[in-house]
N, C-alpha and C positions, 0 to 999 in steps of 0.2 A: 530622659533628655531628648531619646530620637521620638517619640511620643509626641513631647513638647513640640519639638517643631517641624513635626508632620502637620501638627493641625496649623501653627503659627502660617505655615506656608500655604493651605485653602484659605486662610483669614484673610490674609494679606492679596493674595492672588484673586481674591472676589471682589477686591476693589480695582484694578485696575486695568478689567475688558474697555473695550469699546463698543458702545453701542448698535449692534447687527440685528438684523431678521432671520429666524431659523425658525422654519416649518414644520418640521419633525420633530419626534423624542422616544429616545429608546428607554422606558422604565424598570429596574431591579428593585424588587422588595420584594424582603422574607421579615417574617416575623419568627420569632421564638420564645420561650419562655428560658432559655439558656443568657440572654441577653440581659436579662435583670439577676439571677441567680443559676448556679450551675447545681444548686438543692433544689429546685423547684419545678422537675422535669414531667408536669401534668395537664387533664384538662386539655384545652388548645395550646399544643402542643409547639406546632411548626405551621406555616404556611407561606408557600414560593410563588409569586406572582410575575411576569416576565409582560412587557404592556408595550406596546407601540402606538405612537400616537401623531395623526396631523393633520392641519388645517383642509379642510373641507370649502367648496365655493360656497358662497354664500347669499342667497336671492332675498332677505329679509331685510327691511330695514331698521328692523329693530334689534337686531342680533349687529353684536359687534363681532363676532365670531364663532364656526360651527368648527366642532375638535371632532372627528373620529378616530374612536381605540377600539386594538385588539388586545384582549388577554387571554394568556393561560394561565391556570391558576392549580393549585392545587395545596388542601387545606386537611391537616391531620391531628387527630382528638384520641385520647391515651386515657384511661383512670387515673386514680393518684399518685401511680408510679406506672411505668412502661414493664419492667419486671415482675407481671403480674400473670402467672400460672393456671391459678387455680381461679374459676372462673367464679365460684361464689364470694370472692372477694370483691369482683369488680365493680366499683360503684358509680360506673359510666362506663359505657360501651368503647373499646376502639373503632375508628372510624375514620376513613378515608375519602375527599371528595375531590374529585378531579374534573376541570372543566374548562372550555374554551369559551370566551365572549366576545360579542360584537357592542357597541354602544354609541352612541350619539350626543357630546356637550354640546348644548345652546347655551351660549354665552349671550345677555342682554347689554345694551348698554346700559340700563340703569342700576346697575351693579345687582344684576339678580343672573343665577344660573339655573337651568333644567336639564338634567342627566338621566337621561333611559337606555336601560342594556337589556339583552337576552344573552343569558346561561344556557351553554346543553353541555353534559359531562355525565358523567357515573358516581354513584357512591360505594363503595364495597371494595372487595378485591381488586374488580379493575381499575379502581382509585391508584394504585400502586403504591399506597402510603409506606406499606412495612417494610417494602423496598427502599425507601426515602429514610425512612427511620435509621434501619439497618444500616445506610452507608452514613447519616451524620452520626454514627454510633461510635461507629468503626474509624469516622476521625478523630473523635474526642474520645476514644478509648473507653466509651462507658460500655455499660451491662449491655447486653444484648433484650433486646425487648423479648417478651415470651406474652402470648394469650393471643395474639391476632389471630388465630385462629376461631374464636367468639366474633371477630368485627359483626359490624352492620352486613345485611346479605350484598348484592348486588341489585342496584335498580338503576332506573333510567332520570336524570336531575333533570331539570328543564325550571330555571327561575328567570320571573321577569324584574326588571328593580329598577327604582325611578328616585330621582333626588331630587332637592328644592334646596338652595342656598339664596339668601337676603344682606346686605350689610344693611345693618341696622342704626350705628354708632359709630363715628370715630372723632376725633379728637383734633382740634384746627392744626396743629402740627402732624394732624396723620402719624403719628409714632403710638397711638393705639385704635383698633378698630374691635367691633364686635358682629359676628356674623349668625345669625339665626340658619342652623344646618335640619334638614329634614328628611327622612328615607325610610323605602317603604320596598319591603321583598314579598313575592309571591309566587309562590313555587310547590318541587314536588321535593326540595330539601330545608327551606326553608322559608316560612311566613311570619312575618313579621312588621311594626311599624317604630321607629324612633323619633327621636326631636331635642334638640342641644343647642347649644351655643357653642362658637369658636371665637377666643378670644386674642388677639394678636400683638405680641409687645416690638415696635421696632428698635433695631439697634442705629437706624436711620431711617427716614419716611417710611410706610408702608406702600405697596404696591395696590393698585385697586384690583376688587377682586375679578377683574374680568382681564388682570396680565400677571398674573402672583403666582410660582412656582408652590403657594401655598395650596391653591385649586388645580394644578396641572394646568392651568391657562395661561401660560408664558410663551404661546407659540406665535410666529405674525407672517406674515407677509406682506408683498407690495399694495395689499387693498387692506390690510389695517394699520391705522394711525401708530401703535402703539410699537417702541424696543423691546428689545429685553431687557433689563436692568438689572442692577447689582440688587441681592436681596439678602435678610439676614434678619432673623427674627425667632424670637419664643412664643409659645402658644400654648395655652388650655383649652382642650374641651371636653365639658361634661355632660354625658345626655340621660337620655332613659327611654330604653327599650320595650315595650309591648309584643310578646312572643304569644306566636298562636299556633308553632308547628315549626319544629327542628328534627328533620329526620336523622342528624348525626347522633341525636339521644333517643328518641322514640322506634327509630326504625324508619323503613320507606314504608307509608302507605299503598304501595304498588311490589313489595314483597315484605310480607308478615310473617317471615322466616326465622328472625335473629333472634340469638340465642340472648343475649342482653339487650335490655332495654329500660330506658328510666322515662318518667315523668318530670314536665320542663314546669321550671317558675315562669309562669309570665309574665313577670316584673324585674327587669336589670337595669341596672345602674352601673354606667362605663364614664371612666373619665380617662383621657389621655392630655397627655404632656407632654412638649416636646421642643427641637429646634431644628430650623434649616435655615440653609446658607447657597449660596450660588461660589462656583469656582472658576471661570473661564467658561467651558461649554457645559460644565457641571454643574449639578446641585445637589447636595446629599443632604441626609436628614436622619435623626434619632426620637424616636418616641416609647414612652413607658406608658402602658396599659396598663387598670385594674378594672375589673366587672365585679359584681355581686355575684352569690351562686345561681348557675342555671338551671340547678336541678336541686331538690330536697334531698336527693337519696347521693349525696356527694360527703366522701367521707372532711375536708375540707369545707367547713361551710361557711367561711370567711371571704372567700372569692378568690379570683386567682391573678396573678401580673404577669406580665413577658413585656418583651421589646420587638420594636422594630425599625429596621433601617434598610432607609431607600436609596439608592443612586440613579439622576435621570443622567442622560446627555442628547444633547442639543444635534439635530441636523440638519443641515440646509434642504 
């Protein structure tokens, strides 16, 4: 019952801000695999992302808005259990990647977005993964992880990554749109290209996508047009990956030291699900991942799910 109307009271409480300008946004999102099943503690494991994000001036006339974000991130990968000892069991490497970004959203007005960051971080030990492990272990009382001592070695990550979003489709009452998503990594942890659709159900209008907590675009100031607005809506999106190079399964190429290493499918297929909502200066969000397997030599070849959930908040 107190469940029940913790959420009743973000439902209701998303309806009735007033219209304001907030510049800023502090972002939380972890993802887990404990989030969809407390059996299914594999594969990508956990990842902590911590994001700051805000309005940029903006000399363009074709930009309705320039977003800059900082993240730290940090992203950690287990075989098909964490309790794994004996290294010829392993059938993916542990692995740890730690990293700080900088990035740049163009927001266009014609409802198109361009997103480029740089990565620099570590993979290996100085990831600090098993330390990250270890203490969400020790709150949820499970096993203690054993084998990180195999991880990936230590190298030095440097990725560049660039994104393309499009609306495509939406619906004269805007309570559905469709967005062609596109991203493209290039690095010394991972190479890669995708391409998907997002699809958006509202539970009132949709927001376009150049002010929709759906894009992290809900920021404004006194030189854009646009509020913040109440939001609340479900979404799919499906894509399919093209992998050319994952050093959390291969190894770095800048140290060919590690003790395990596998060979990656080139071909994944990710869909996620999910909802967010706006609260007053909040917005929170829940989504369910599943991928296809990333590697052949994975004792699980059905692919793998987790969760993840975000909390932004709003600053002037």
């Amino acid at each position: 019952m107190k469940k029940f109307s913790l959420i009743f009271f973000f439902f209701i409480s998303s309806f009735i801000f007033s219209q304001e300008k907030y510049s800023k946004e502090i972002s939380f999102v972890t993802d887990n695999d404990l989030y969809v099943s407390v059996k299914k503690d594999r594969y990508y494991t956990s990842g902590i992302f911590l994001t700051y994000r805000y309005l940029s001036k903006n000399t363009k006339t074709t930009l309705e808005k320039k977003i800059i974000e900082w993240q730290l991130g940090q992203e950690m990968y287990t075989p098909y259990k964490a309790g794994v000892g004996i290294v010829a069991l392993h059938d993916r490497p542990f692995a740890g990647y730690l990293y700080g970004s900088f990035g740049i959203n163009r927001v266009y007005k014609n409802d198109k977005i361009f997103n480029t960051s740089i990565q620099l971080g570590t993979i290996g030990e100085n990831a600090f993964a098993r330390e990250t492990q270890d203490f969400i272990h020790n709150i949820y009382g499970f096993e203690k992880a054993a084998g990180w001592k195999y991880q990936i070695k230590n190298a030095l990550g440097i990725n560049l990554n660039a994104k393309y979003l499009k609306t495509l489709f939406k619906t004269q009452k805007n309570t559905l749109d469709l967005t062609w998503t596109n991203q493209l990594k290039i690095g010394t942890i991972y190479t890669n290209i995708s391409t998907g659709f997002k699809a958006r159900i509202g539970l009132k209008p949709l927001q376009r996508i150049i002010n929709s907590i759906a894009f992290n675009t809900n920021l404004n100031n006194n030189s854009t047009k646009n509020f913040r607005e109440i939001e609340s809506f479900i979404y799919v999106k499906p894509s399919i990956r093209f992998a050319m190079y994952d050093a959390t399964l291969e190894g770095s190429f800048l140290n060919k030291n590690s003790d395990v290493t596998n060979t990656i499918k080139p071909l994944v297929f990710n869909l996620e699900a999910g909802l967010r909502f706006t609260a007053n200066r909040f917005n929170f969000g829940y989504a369910y991942f599943y991928n296809t397997a990333k590697s052949e030599d994975l004792v699980y070849t059905n692919g793998q799910i987790y969760g993840k959930i975000s909390i932004n908040y709003l600053l002037y």
